[in-house]
C-alpha positions as CSV (number, residue, x, y, z in Angstrom):
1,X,103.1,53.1,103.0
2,X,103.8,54.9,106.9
3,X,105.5,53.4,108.5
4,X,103.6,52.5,111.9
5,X,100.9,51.0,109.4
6,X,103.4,48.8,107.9
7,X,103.7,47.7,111.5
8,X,100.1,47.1,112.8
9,X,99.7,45.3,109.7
10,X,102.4,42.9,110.7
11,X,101.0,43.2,114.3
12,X,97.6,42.2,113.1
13,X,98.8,39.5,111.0
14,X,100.7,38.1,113.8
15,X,98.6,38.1,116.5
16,X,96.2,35.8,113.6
17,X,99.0,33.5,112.5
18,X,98.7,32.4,116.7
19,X,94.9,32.0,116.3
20,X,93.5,35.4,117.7
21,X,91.5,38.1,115.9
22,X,93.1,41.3,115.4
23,X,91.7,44.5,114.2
24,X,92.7,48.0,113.4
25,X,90.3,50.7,116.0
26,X,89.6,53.6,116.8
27,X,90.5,57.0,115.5
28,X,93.0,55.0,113.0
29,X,89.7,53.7,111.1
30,X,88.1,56.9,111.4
31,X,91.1,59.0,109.4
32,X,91.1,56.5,106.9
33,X,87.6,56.2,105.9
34,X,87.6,60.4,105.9
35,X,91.0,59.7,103.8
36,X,92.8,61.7,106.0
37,X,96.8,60.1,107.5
38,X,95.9,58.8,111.0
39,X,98.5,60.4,113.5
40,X,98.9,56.4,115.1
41,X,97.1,52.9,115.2
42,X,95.8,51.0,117.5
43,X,94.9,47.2,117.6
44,X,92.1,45.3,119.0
45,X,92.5,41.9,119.9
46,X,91.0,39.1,121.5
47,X,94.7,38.1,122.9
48,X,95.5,38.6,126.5
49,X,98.3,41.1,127.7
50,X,100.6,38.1,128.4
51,X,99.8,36.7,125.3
52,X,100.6,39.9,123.1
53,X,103.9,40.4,125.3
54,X,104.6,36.6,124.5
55,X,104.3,37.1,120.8
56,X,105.7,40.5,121.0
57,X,108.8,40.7,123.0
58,X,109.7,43.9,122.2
59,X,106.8,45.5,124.1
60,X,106.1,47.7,126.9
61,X,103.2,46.9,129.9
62,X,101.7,50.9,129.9
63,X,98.6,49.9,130.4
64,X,98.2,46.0,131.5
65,X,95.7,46.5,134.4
66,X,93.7,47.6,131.4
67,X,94.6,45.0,128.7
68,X,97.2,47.5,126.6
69,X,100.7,46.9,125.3
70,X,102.6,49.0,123.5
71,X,104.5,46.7,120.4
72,X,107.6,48.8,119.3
73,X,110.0,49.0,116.1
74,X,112.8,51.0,115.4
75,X,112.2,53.2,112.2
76,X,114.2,53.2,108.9
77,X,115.6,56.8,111.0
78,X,115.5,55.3,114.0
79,X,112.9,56.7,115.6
80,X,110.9,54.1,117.8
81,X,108.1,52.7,116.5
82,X,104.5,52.3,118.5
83,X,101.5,50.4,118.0
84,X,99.1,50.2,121.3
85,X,97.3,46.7,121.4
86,X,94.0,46.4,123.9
87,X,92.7,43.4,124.7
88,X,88.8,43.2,123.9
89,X,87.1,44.1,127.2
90,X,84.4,45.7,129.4
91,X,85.2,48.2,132.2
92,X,83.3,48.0,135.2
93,X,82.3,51.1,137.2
94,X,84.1,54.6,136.9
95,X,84.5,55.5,141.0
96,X,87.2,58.1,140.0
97,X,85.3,59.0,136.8
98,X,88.4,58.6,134.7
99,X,89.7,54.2,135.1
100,X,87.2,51.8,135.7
101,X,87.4,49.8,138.6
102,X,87.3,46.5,137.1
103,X,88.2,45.4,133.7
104,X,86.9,42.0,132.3
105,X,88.7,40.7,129.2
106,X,85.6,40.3,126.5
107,X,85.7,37.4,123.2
108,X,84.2,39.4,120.8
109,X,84.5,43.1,119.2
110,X,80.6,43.7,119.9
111,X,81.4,43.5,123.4
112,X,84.4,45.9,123.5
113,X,83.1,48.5,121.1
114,X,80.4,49.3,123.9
115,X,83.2,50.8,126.7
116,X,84.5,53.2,123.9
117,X,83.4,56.9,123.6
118,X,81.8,58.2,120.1
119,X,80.4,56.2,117.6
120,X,82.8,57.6,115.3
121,X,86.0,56.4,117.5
122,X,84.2,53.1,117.8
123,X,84.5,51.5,114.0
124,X,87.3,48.3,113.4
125,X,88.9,47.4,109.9
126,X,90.2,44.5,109.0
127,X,93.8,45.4,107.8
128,X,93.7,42.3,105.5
129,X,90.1,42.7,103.9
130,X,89.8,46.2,104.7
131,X,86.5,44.6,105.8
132,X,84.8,47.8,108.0
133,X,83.2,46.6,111.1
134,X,80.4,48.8,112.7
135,X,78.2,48.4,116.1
136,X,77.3,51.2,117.3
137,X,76.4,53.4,113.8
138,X,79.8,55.2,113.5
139,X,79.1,54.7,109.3
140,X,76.5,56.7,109.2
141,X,77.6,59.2,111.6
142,X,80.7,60.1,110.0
143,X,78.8,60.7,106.5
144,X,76.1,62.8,108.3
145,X,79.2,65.0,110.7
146,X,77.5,64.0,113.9
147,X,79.8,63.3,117.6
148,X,77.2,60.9,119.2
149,X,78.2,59.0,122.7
150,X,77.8,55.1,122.5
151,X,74.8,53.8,124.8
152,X,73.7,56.2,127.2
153,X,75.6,59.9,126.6
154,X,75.6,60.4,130.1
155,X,77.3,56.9,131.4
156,X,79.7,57.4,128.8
157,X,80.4,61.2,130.9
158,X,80.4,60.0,133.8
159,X,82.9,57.1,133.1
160,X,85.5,60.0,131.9
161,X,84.4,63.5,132.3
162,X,87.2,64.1,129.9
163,X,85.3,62.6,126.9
164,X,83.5,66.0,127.5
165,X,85.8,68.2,126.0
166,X,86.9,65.8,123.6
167,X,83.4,65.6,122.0
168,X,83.9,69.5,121.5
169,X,87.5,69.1,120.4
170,X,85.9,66.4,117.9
171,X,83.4,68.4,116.6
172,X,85.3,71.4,116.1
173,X,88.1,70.0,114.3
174,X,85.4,67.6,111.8
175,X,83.1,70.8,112.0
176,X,81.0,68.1,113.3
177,X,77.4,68.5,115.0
178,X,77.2,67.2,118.8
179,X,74.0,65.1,118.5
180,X,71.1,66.1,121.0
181,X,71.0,63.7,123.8
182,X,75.3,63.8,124.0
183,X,75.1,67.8,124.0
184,X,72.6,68.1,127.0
185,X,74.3,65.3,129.0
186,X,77.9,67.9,128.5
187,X,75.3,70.7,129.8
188,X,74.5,68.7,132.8
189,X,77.7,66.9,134.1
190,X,79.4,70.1,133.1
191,X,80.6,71.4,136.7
192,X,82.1,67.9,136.8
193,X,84.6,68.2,135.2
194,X,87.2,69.1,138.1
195,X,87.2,65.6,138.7
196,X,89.9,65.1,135.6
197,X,93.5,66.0,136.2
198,X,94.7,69.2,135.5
199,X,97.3,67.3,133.3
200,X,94.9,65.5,131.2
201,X,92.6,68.7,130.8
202,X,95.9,70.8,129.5
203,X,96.4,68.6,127.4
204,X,93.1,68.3,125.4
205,X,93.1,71.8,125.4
206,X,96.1,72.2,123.9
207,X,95.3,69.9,121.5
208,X,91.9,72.0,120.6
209,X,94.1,75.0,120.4
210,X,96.5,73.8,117.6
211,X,94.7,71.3,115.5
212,X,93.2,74.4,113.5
213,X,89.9,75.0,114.9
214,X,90.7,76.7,118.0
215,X,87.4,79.1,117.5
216,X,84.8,76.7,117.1
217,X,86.5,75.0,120.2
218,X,85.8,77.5,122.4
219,X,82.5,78.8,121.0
220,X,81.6,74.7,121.4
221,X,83.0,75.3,125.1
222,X,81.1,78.2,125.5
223,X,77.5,76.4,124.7
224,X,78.2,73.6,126.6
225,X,78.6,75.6,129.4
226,X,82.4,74.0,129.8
227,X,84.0,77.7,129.6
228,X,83.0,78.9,133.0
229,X,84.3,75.8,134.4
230,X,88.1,75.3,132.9
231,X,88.6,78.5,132.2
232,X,86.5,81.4,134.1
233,X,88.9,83.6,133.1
234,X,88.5,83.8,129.4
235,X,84.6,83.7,130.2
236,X,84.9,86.5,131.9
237,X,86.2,88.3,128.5
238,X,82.4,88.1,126.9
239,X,81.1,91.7,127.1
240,X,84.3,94.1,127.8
241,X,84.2,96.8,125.6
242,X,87.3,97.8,123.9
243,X,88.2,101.3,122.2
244,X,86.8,101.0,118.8
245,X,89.6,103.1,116.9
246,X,91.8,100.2,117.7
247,X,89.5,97.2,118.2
248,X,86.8,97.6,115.7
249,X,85.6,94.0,115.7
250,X,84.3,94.8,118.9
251,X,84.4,92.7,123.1
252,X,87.7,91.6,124.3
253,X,86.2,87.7,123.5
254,X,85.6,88.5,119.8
255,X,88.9,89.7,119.7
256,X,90.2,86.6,120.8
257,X,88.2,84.0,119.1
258,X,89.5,85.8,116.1
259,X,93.0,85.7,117.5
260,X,93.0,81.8,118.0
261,X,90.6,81.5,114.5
262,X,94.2,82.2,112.9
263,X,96.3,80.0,114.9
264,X,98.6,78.0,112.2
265,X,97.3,74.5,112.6
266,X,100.9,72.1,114.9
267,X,101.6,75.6,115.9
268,X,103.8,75.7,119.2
269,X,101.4,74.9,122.4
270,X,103.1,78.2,123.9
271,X,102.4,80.3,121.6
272,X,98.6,78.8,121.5
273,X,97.9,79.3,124.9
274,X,100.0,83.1,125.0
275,X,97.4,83.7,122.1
276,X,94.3,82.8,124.4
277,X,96.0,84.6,127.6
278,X,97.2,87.8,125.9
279,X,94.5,90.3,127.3
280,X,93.3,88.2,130.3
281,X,94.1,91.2,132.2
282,X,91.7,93.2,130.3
283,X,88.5,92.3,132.0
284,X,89.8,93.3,135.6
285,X,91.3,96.5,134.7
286,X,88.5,97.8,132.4
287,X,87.9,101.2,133.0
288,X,85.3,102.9,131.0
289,X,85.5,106.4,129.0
290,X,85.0,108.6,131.7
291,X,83.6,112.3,129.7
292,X,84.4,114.0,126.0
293,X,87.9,113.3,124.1
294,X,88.7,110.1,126.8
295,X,88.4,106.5,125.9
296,X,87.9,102.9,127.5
297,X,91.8,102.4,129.3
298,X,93.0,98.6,130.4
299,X,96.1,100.2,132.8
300,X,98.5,97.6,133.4
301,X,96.7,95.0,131.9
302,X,99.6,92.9,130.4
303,X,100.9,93.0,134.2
304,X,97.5,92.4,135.7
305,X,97.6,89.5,133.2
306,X,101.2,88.0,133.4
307,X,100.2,87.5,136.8
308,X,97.0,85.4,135.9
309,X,98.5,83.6,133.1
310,X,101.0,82.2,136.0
311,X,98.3,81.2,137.8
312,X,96.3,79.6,135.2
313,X,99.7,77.8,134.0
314,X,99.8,76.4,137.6
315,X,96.7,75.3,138.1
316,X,97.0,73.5,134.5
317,X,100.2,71.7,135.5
318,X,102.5,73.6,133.1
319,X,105.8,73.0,133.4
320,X,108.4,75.6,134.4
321,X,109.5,76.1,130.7
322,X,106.3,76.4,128.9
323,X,104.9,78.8,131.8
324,X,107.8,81.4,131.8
325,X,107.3,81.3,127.8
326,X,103.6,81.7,128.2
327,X,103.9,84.4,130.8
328,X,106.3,86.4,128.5
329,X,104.2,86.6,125.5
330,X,101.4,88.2,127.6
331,X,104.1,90.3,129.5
332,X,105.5,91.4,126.3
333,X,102.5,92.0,123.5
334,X,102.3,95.5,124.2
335,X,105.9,96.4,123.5
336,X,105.5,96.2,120.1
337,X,103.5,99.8,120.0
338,X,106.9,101.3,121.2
339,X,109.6,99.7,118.6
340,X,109.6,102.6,116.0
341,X,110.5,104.7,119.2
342,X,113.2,102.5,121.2
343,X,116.7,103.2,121.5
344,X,118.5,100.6,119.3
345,X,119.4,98.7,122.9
346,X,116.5,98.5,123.8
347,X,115.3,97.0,120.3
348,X,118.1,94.6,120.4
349,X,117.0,93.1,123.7
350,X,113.9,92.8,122.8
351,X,114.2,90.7,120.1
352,X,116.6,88.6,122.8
353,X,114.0,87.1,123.8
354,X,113.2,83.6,123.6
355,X,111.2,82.3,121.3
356,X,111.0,85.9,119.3
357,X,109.5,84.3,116.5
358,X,106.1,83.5,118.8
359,X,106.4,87.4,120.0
360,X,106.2,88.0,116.2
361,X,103.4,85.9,115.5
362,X,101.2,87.1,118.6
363,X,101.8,90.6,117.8
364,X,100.6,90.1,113.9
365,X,97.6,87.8,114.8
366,X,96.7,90.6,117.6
367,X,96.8,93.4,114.7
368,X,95.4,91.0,112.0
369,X,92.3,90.9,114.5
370,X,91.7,94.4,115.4
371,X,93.3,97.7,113.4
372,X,95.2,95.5,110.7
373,X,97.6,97.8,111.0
374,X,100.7,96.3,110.4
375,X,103.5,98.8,109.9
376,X,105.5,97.6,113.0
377,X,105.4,94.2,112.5
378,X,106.9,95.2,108.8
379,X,109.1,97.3,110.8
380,X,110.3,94.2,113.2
381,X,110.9,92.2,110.3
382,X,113.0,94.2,108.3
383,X,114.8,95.0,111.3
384,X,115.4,91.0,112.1
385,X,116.4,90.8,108.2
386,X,119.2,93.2,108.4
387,X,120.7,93.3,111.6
388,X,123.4,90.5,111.5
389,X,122.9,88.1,114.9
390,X,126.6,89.7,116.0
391,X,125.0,93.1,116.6
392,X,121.7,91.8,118.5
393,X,123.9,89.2,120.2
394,X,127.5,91.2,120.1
395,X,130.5,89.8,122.2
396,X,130.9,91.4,125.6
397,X,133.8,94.1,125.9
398,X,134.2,93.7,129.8
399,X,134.0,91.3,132.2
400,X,133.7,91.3,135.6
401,X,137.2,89.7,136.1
402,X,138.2,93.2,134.3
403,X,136.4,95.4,136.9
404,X,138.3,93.2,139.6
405,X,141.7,94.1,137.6
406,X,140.4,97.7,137.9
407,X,140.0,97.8,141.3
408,X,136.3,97.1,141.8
409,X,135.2,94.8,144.8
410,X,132.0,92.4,143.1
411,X,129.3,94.2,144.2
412,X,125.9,96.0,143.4
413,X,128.4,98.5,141.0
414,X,129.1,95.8,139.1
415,X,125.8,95.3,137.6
416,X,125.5,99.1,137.2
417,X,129.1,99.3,135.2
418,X,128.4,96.2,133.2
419,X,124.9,97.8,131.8
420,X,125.9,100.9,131.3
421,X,129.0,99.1,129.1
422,X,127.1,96.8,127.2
423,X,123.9,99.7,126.8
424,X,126.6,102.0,124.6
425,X,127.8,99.1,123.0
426,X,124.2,98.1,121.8
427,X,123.7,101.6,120.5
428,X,126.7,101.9,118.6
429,X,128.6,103.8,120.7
430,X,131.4,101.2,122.1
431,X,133.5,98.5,119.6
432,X,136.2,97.9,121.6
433,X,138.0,97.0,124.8
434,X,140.0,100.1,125.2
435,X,136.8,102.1,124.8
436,X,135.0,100.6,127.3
437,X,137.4,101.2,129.6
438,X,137.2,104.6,128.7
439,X,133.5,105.2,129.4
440,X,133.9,103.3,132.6
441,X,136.6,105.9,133.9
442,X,134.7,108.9,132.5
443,X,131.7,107.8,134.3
444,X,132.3,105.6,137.1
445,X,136.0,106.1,137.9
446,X,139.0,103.7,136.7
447,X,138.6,102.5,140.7
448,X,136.8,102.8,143.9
């Protein structure tokens, strides 16, 4: 049995032994009634947050002002252990739209299951009885694929305008419906939902970008009229024309949807969102076929796009890391029309880059999704497979403590020597010490 079950069992069972109720919630119950392995487990109880931390000592406070405790475990790898615990409670107005502004400790499940979000999120099991208890219709709406918002669709918005994009996250990863009422309130609160961090919205992004259904995600975004609002940018896609000799399946958005339709689901966030941002530079540098025997041009747009990725990684809170990686992959998707040309150098610093592997997969996602044309990607791999990691990666024949033993003063010649060095070198021109020396005093003088 998993591991963290094992332990919300024992939570469960503990917090009962002391005389409280204890439940399984949330989206644990869901995966197990749709027999899938719930990613974690959370417990309901009617025990307060001292109380828990009482019985559980090995706890952390994450959450108290909002009746949640953390109980942990060390694993049989040693990997910590984590099972949330939420008191049953009520929250009392949403001023910031995101925490309530009071929270009153409830006695019964009834009362707690009303705060939650979806119907679906809002079912309890009895870990002992695997007794299913259901409120608010969750049953039913998991049999019939339906996201519905407890109560009033609206209230439950505008308590957290991020449940907004996690109903479409929901949806598209069930291939669930959004019912009626809880799709026309997303319509109308829509434009607010700047009020969330940038943090939090990242991350349920990211989340609808690698769980497998990144397409119906951003159609779902799309109709809900969320696009326009988190992401202008990729709105702005939807009707640029593209060259149809190499992008038959037609707009630069099409292009894309079908990009992230293929998206390996618990691939690498990075290369998720280089993916999505890849020809964001399209739309502003769109120019159309301009008379006979010219075509539709995008000039510059993996520039004009590096530079908007940036900013879109900014405004989202990326770190430093993650938006240099995202930024290359945009910055760097074009290359691969040139590799059957490039100087072995140049090949060999090119696949220097970090992360090559997500370089790879952008590149044969982008073909898979347009010309299907794959002979360079074949060509990159083969390459990869039989140049040994000393060649791409090869020991350097000078230093510049050996231009300073030369004569050289550290300076901008440096750079210049050292290139030109390590360029021969990377074409097979260079193997040795001695020989570098010699193309440094054929070209740049033995000293200045």
């Amino acid at each position: 049995m998993n591991e963290t079950r094992t332990l919300a069992e024992r939570v469960c069972r503990t917090l009962r032994d002391a005389g409280h109720q204890a439940y399984f919630v949330g989206g644990c119950v869901r995966d197990i009634l749709l027999e899938r392995e719930p990613a974690d487990y959370d417990v309901a109880t009617d025990a307060t947050p001292e109380r828990v931390q009482q019985l559980f000592p090995r706890s952390l406070a994450v959450g108290a002002q909002f009746g949640v405790i953390v109980v942990l475990e060390d694993s049989a790898s040693g990997d910590p252990l984590q099972v949330e615990v939420a008191t049953f409670r009520s929250d009392i107005g949403y001023t910031d739209g995101r925490h309530p502004d009071r929270v009153v400790y409830a006695k019964t499940p009834q009362e707690d299951v009303k705060r939650r979000d979806f119907t679906i999120n809002a079912l309890l099991l009895d870990p002992e009885t695997n007794e299913i208890l259901d409120f608010v219709g969750g049953r039913d709406d998991l049999r019939a694929g339906i996201i519905r918002a407890i109560g009033d669709a609206e209230a439950r918005f505008r308590e957290d305008k991020l449940r907004m994009i996690r109903a479409v996250r929901f949806a598209a990863r069930f291939r669930y419906q959004i019912e009626k009422s809880t799709f026309a309130a997303i319509v109308k609160l829509a434009s607010e939902i700047h009020q969330v961090s940038a943090e939090r919205i990242r991350d349920e992004l990211t989340k609808l970008l690698t769980e497998g259904h990144a397409r119906r995600g951003f159609e779902l975004l799309d109709e809900t009229r969320l696009l326009p609002e988190l992401l202008p940018e990729i709105e702005r896609m939807k009707g640029v024309e593209q060259p149809p000799q190499f992008h038959p399946e037609g707009d630069v958005w099409i292009h894309t949807l079908l990009m992230i339709e293929d998206l390996e689901p618990g691939c690498s966030p990075t290369l998720a969102w280089g993916v999505l941002l890849h020809d964001v530079g399209k739309p502003p540098t769109f120019k159309p076929a301009s008379g006979p025997g010219t075509r539709i041009r995008f000039d510059e747009h993996a520039e004009v796009g590096t530079r908007m990725a940036e900013e879109i990684c900014r405004r989202l809170r990326f770190s430093n890391e993650d938006t240099a990686q995202i930024a290359a992959l945009v910055a760097n998707h074009m290359r691969f029309k040139d590799v059957l040309q490039m100087k072995p150098a140049t090949l060999k610093r090119f696949v220097r880059l970090d992360h090559f592997e997500e370089h790879m997969e952008l590149h044969r996602l982008d073909c898979l999704s347009s010309h299907r044309n794959l002979d360079n990607y074949d060509f990159m791999r083969r390459f990869l497979a039989e140049t040994p990691p000393e060649q791409v990666r090869p020991p350097r024949l000078l230093s510049g403590d050996d231009l300073v033993r030369l004569g050289y003063r550290p300076g901008p010649a440096f750079k210049a020597i050292l290139e030109a060095v390590e360029e021969a070198q990377l074409n097979g021109m260079l193997n040795t010490h001695e020989e570098a020396l010699q193309l440094v005093q054929a070209k740049f003088g033995l000293s200045q």
